[in-house]
C-alpha positions in Angstrom: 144.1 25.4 117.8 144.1 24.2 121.3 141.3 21.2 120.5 140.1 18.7 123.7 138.9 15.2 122.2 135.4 16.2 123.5 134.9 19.3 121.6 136.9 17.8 118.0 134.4 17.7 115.4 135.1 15.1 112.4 132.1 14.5 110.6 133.5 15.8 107.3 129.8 16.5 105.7 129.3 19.1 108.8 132.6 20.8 108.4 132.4 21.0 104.4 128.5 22.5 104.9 130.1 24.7 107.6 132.9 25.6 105.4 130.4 26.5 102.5 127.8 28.4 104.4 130.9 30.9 105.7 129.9 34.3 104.8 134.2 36.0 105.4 137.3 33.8 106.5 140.9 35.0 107.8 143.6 33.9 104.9 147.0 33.9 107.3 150.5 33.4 105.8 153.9 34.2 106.9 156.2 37.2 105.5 159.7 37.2 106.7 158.3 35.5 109.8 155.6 37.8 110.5 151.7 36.5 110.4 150.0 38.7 107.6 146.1 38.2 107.7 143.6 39.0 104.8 139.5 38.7 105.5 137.9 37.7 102.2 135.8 35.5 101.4 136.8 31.8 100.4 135.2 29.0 97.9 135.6 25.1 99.1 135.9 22.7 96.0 135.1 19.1 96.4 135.1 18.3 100.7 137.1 19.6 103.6 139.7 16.7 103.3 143.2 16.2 101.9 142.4 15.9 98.4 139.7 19.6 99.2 140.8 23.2 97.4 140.2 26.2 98.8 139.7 29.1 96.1 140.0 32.4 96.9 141.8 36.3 95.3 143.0 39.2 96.6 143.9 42.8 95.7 147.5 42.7 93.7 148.4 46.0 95.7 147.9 43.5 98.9 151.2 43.0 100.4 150.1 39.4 101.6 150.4 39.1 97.9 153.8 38.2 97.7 153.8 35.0 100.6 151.8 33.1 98.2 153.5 30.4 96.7 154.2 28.5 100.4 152.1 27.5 104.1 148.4 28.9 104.7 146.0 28.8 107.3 142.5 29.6 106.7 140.0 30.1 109.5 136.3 30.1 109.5 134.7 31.6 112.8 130.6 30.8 112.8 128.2 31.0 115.5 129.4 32.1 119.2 128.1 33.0 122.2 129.0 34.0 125.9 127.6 32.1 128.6 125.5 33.6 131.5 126.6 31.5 134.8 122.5 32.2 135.9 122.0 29.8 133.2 123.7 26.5 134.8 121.2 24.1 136.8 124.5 23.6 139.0 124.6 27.3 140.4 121.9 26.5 142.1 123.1 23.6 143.2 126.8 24.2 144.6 127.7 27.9 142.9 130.9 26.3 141.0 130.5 27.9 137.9 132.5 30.6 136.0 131.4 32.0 132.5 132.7 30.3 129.6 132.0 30.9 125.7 130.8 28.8 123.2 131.9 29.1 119.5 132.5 26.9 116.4 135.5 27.1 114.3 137.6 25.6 111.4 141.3 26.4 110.8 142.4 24.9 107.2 145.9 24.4 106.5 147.3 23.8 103.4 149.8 25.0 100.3 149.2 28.3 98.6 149.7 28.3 95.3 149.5 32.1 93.2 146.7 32.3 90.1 147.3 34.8 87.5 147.0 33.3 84.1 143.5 34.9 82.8 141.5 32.1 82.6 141.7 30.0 85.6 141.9 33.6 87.3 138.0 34.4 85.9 136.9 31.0 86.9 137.6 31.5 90.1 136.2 34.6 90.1 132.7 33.8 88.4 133.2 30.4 91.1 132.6 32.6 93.8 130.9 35.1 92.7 128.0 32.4 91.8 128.2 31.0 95.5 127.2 34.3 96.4 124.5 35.2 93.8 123.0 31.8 94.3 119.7 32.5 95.3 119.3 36.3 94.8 116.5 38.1 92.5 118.5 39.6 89.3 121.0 37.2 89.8 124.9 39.2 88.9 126.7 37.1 86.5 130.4 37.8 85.5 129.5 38.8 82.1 126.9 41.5 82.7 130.3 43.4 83.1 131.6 44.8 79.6 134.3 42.4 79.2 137.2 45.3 79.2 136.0 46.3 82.7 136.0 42.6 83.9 139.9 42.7 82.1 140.9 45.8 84.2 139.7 43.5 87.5 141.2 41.0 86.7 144.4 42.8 86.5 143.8 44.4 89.7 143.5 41.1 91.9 145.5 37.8 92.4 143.6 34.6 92.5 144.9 31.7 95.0 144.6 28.1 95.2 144.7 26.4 98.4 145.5 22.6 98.0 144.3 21.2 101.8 147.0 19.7 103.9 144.9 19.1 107.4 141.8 20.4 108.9 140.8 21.0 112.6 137.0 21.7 113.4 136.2 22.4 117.1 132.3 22.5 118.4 133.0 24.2 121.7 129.0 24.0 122.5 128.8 22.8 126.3 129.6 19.0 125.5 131.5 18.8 129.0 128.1 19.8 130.7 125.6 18.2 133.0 122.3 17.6 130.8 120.7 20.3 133.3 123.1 22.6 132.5 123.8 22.3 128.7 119.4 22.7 128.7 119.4 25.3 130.7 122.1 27.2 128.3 120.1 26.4 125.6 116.9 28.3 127.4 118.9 31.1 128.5 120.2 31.7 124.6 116.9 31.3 123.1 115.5 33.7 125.4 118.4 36.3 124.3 117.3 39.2 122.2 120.8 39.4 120.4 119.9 36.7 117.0 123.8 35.7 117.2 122.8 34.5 121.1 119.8 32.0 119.7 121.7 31.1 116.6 124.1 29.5 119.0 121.4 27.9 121.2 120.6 26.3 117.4 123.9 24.7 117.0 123.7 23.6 120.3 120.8 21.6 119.6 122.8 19.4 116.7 125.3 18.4 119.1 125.1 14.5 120.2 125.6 14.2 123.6 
């Protein structure tokens, strides 16, 4: 990920929460020199840092399935917006402006490693399926399933474990902006009836400048 020193996030307690809060990442590995690509979602044990896991499964009948054992690269894509030129201070000012877009994003690399023996699989499984219960009225436990059914899945899908090698987080949010400008972004977002356009006006208010 191309990643200027202005727009490099490090604070590790951001990325993990960001990390966490992901609703769908990208799980990319390499099959006879090809990219392959899955979208599922992914569970982040311990913090985004060397000693972090990434747990996640796929279908068996996946042909990512057999690049397991080797490189990955997960990516997390959150809040993202395009940028309206009307909305810089300095249009006004000189007309030097182009339209740009913000985002935030995490690409995770690390070591694959295949999970099939029936325990660790289910605890992965009932790890992420409580991340995403957590919260929700009749809460859907792993074992409201008859247990056969539950065995049937689990012989239909292929856990992973993710040990984390490096992590790049990049905050592309206006940082290289006159304080006129970055505001005035921030107004024009917030004023946007698309919710993803004043989500990223939020994120733009956590950045120190």
């Amino acid at each position: 990920m191309y990643l200027p020193p202005r727009y490099r996030q490090e604070d590790v307690t951001v990325i993990s929460d960001f990390i966490r809060a992901a609703r769908l990442a990208s799980l990319i590995t390499v099959d006879s020199g090809i990219p392959v690509v899955s979208h599922i979602p992914v569970l982040l044990l311990d913090d985004a840092t060397e000693n972090g896991v990434l747990v996640c499964h796929i279908s068996r009948a996946n042909p990512q399935a057999s690049t397991l054992n080797g490189p990955a690269l997960v990516t997390f894509l959150g809040d993202d917006a395009y940028i309206h030129p009307g909305w810089y201070e300095s249009k006004r000012d000189h007309g030097k402006v182009v339209p740009t877009w913000n985002y935030v994003a995490v690409h995770v690399r690390g070591e694959a490693r295949r999970v099939e023996e029936p325990t660790e699989l289910r605890a992965i499984l009932e790890r992420l399926t409580d991340q995403h219960e957590k919260g929700r009225e009749g809460r859907w436990h792993v074992s409201d399933a008859p247990a056969d059914y539950i065995e049937t899945m689990l012989d239909a899908i292929i856990g992973i474990e993710i040990k984390i090698h490096s992590v790049e987080a990049k905050w592309k949010l206006g940082q290289d902006k006159s304080v006129a400008d970055f505001d005035g972004v921030i107004a024009g977002l917030e004023k946007s009836p698309d919710e993803r356009d004043r989500s990223a006006a939020l994120r733009m208010r956590t950045v120190k400048r």
